[in-house]
C-alpha positions in Angstrom: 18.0 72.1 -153.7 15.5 71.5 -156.7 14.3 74.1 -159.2 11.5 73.8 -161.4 12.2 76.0 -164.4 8.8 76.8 -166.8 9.2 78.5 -170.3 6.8 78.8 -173.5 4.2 80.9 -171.8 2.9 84.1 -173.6 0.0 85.3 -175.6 -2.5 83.4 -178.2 -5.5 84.0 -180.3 -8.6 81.9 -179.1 -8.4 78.7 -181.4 -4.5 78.8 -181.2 -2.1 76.6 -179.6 0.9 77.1 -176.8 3.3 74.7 -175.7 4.8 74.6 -171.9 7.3 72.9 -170.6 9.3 72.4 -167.3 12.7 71.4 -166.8 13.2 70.3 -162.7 16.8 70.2 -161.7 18.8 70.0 -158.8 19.1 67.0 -156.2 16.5 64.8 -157.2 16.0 61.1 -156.1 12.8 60.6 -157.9 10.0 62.0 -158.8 6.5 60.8 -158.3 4.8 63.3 -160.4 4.9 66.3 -162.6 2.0 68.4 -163.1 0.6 71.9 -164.7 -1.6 74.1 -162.5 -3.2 77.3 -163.1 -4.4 80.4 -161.6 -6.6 83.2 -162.9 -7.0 86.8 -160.6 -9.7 86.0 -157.9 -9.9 82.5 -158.6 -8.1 79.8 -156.5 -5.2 77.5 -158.2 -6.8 74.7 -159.9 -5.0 71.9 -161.3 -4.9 71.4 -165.1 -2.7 68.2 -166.0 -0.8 65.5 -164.0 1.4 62.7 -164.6 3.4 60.1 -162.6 6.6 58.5 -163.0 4.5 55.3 -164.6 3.0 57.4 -166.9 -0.8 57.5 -165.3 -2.7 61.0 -166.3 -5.3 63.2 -164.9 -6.6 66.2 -166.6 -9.2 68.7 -165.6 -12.6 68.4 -167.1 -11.8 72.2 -168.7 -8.5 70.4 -170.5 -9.6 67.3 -171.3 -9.4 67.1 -175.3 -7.3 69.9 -175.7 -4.0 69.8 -173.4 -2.0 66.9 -173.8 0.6 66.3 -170.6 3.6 64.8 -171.5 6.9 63.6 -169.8 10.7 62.7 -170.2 11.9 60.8 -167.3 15.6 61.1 -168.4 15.3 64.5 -168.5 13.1 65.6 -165.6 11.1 67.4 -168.1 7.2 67.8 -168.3 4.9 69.7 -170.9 1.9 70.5 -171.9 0.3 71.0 -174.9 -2.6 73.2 -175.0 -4.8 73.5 -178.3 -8.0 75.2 -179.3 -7.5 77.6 -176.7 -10.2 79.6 -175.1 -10.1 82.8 -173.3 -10.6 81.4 -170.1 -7.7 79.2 -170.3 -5.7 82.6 -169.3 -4.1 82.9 -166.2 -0.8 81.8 -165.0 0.7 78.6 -165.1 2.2 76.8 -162.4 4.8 74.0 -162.6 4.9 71.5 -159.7 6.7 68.7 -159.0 6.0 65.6 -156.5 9.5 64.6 -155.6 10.8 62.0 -153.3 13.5 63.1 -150.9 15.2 60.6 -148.2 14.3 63.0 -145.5 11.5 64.0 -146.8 9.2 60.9 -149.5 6.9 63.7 -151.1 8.3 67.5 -151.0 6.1 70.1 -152.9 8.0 71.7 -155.5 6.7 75.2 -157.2 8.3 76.5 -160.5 7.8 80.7 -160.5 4.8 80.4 -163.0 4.4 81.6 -166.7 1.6 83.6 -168.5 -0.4 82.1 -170.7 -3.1 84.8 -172.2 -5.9 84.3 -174.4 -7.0 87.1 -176.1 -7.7 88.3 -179.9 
């Protein structure tokens, strides 16, 4: 019943800058929080940025200083702003939302990822 939908993935130069963002839609009562995760081959999924409905942040030592996590509440929208980007910030991108159900307070909701790649 809720679909998170990512777009603005795709491939920089080190140094350059990308922009992500997620649109959730559906049947959505609320959602605690919004977040950015990311996965490289043979690496587990790590998370990169987070942010709640009250605005509270956490970002990943790696993506501190450079991403900036951002949200529109009326809109169910998250993104994330990645600069000075390094070639280890490739991998894919996962959106994923925290959202509170009446049958279920805190479902885990997956967007189908996007490809960010580093690479000169």
């Amino acid at each position: 019943q809720v679909q998170l939908v990512e777009s603005g993935g795709g491939l920089v130069q080190p140094g350059g800058s990308l922009s992500l963002s997620c649109a959730a839609s559906g049947r959505i009562y609320r959602i605690n929080s919004m977040g950015w995760y990311r996965q490289a081959p043979g690496n587990q999924r790590e998370l990169v940025a987070r942010i709640t409905l009250g605005g509270s942040t956490n970002y990943a030592d790696s993506a501190r200083g450079r991403f900036t996590i951002s949200r529109d509440i009326v809109k169910n929208t998250v993104s994330l702003q990645m600069n000075s980007l390094k070639p280890e910030d490739t991998a894919a991108y996962y959106c994923h939302a925290d959202i509170f159900t009446p049958s279920t307070p805190h479902l885990d909701c997956w967007g189908r990822g996007t490809q960010v790649t580093v690479s000169s």
